[in-house]
Structures are given as structure tokens and as C-alpha cells.
C-alpha positions in Angstrom: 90.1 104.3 14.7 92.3 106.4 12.9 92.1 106.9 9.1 94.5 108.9 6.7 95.7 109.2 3.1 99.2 110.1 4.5 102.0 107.3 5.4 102.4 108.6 9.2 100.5 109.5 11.6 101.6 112.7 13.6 101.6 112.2 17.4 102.2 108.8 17.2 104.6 105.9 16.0 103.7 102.8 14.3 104.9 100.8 15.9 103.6 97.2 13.5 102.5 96.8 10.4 99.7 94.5 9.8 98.9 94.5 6.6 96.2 95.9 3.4 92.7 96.1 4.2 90.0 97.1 2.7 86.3 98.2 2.4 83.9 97.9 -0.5 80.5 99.4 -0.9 78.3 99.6 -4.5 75.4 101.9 -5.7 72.9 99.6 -7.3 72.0 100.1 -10.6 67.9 101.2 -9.7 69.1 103.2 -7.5 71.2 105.1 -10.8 68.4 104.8 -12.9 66.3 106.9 -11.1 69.1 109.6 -10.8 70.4 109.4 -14.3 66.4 110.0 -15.1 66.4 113.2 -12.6 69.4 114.3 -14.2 67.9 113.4 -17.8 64.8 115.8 -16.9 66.4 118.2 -14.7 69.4 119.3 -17.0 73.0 120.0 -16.0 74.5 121.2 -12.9 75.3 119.5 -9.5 72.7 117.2 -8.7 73.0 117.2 -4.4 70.8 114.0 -4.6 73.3 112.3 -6.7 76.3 113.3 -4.7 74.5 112.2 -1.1 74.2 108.8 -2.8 77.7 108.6 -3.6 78.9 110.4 -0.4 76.8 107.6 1.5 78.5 104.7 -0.5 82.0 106.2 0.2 81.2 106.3 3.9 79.6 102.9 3.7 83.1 101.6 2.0 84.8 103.2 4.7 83.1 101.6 8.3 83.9 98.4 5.8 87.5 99.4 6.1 87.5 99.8 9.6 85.6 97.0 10.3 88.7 94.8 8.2 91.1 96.9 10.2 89.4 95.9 13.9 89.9 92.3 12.9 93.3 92.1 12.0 93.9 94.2 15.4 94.6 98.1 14.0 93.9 100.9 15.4 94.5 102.7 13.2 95.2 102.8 8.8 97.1 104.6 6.7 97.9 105.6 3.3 94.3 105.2 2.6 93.5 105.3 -0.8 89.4 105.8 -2.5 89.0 104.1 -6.0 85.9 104.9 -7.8 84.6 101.5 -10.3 82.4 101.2 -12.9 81.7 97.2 -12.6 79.2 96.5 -15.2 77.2 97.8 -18.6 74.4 98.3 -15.9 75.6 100.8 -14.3 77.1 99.4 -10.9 79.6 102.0 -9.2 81.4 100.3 -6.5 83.3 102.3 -4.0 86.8 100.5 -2.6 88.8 102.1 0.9 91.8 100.6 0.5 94.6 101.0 2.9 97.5 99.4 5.4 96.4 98.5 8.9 98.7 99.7 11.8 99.7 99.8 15.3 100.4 103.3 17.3 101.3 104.2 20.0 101.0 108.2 21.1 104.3 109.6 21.2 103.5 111.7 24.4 103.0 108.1 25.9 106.9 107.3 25.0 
């Protein structure tokens, strides 16, 4: 599967359109807690704890988005766009992949 931020794809043609998908993924609110405490005792800085959390939730977001895509018959999306929530006074972060789902077909194929 194909994934990109851009509208094309180069080396191949898209050749349908099938639609926005998406892919969601959330960091629980424990699982904050116990980073916003390390942070709390630790001081400023990056925190590489804190950012593998999030990176894992973005890539969790994105197999989501993929998934979506494989079911509506993509093989590829594009135009794919991360959007970073704060959902509650809790402190839920939820992670959303959102992009269009497309055919292709490799241009050297043509």
C-alpha cells in the first residue's frame, strides 16, 4: 500500500478515485499520566519516552488507514493528512490518518 501527503503519485496514474478514509488511534490518559509525571520530575527537554508513545499512536492511526483503504479496494492513498486531538479534560490525544483512497496503475505498465 502506498501512502503520501502529495495529490499524485509519481510513476503511476490514478486511474479511480474511491473515496476518504481514515485511521484513528488514541493515547490513554494513564498512559499520559505517567509521562506528564516523568516530565513533572525530570524537567524540560525532549522526553524520547514521550515521543515513542506518540510515534507509536501515529503508526497505529496509520495500519488503521490502510486497513479502511484495503476494504474499499485501494492500493494506494493520497493526500494524506495527520491531525493531532486533544478529546477530553483527561488528557486523551487521539491521532487521525486521514486521506483519499485510490487506484494506480504503474505508468511503465501503460
Amino acid at each position: 500500500m502506498l501512502l503520501t501527503t502529495t495529490s499524485q503519485l509519481d510513476g503511476f496514474v490514478i486511474t479511480q478515485y474511491l473515496g476518504v478514509v481514515a485511521g484513528e488511534a488514541a493515547v490513554a490518559p494513564v498512559e499520559l499520566r505517567d509521562f506528564a509525571n516523568f516530565i513533572h520530575r525530570e524537567g524540560g527537554g525532549r522526553h524520547p519516552e514521550f515521543e515513542n508513545l506518540i510515534r507509536q499512536t501515529r503508526q497505529i492511526a496509520l495500519m488503521n488507514l490502510e486497513s479502511e483503504a484495503r476494504e474499499v479496494g485501494a492500493d494506494a492513498v493520497v493526500a494524506v493528512n495527520l491531525q493531532y486531538s486533544h478529546l477530553a479534560a483527561d488528557g486523551l490525544i487521539m491521532i487521525a490518518a486521514i486521506g483519499t483512497a485510490v487506484q494506480t496503475t504503474d505508468r511503465r505498465k501503460l
